[in-house]
C-alpha positions in Angstrom: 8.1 14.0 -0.7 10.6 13.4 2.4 13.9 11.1 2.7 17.0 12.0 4.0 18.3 10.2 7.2 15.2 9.3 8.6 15.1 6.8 6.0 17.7 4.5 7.1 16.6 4.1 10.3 14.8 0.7 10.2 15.0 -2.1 7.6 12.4 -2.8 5.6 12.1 -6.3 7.1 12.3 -4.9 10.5 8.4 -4.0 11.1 5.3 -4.2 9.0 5.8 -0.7 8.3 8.0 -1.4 4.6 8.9 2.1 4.4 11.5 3.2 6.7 14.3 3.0 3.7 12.9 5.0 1.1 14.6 7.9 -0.6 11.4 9.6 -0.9 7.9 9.4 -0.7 5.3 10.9 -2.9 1.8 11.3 -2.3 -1.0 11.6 -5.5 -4.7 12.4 -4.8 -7.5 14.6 -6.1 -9.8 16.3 -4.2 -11.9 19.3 -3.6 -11.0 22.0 -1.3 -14.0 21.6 0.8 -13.3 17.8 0.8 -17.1 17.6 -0.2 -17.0 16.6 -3.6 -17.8 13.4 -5.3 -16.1 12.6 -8.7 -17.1 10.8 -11.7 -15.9 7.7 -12.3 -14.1 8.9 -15.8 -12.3 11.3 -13.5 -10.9 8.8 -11.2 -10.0 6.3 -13.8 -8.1 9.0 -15.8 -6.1 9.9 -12.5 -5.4 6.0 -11.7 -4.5 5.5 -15.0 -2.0 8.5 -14.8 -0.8 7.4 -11.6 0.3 3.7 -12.7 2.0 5.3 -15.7 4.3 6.9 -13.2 4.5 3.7 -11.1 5.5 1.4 -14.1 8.0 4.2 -15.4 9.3 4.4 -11.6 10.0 0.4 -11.5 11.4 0.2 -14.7 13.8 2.5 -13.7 14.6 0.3 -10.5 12.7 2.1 -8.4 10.1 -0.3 -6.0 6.7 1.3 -5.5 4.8 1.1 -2.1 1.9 2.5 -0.5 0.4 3.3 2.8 -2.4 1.3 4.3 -4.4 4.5 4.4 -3.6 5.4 1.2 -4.1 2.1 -0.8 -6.1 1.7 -4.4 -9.6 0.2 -3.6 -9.1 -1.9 -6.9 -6.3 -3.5 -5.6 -6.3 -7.2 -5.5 -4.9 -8.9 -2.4 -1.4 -9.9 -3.9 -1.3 -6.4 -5.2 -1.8 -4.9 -1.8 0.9 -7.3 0.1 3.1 -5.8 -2.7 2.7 -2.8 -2.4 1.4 -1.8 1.0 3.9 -4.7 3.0 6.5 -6.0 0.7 10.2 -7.9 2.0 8.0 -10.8 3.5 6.0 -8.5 6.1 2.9 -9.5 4.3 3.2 -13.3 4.8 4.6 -12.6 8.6 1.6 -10.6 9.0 -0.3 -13.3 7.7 0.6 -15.8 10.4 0.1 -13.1 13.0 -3.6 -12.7 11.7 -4.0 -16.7 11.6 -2.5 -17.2 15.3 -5.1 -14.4 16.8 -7.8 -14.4 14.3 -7.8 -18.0 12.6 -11.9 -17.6 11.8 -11.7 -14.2 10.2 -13.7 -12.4 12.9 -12.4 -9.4 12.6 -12.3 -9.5 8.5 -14.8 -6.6 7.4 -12.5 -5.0 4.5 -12.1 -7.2 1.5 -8.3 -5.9 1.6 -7.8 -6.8 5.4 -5.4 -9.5 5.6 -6.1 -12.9 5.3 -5.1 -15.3 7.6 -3.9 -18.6 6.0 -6.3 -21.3 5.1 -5.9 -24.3 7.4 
């Protein structure tokens, strides 16, 4: 978790970083020490599913969740990572970036990369 000061310094519509206002930040993973170990799928569901509980309790406080782009949900669909990975309209700038310098998706090899806009 971190905040403090270092939070205000940018705007959230300022760079396609969306996190430079947060009061805090909190990080949830699971892994082995030896960062060798392979977990069942009923393991990772029951951590995902105890994850969102504390996301949808955090909005419906008024809280707005977010992510990292190296810590994002492979299950995520497209809208859900603009959400929560870009958010305040960096998504859709990012967008017309991609579509200027990559219009043909050449460089498109994750299926959460973003898009550029159909033409």
């Amino acid at each position: 978790i971190w905040g403090g000061k270092y939070a205000k310094g940018v705007k959230a519509d300022a760079s396609a970083w969306k996190h430079d206002d947060n009061l805090h930040l909190v990080r949830w993973d699971m892994r082995s020490s030896a960062f060798n170990v392979s977990f069942a799928d009923s393991s990772m569901t029951t951590m995902r599913e105890g994850f969102y509980k504390f996301v949808d309790a955090y909005r419906a406080s008024g809280g707005v969740p977010g992510g990292f782009t190296t810590y994002r949900d492979e299950k995520w669909t497209v809208p859900e990572m603009a959400e929560f990975l870009y958010g305040g309209g960096n998504f859709e700038k990012l967008q017309k970036i991609k579509t200027a310098y990559d219009p043909n998706e050449m460089f498109n090899t994750d299926p959460q990369a973003i898009p550029a806009l159909a033409a």
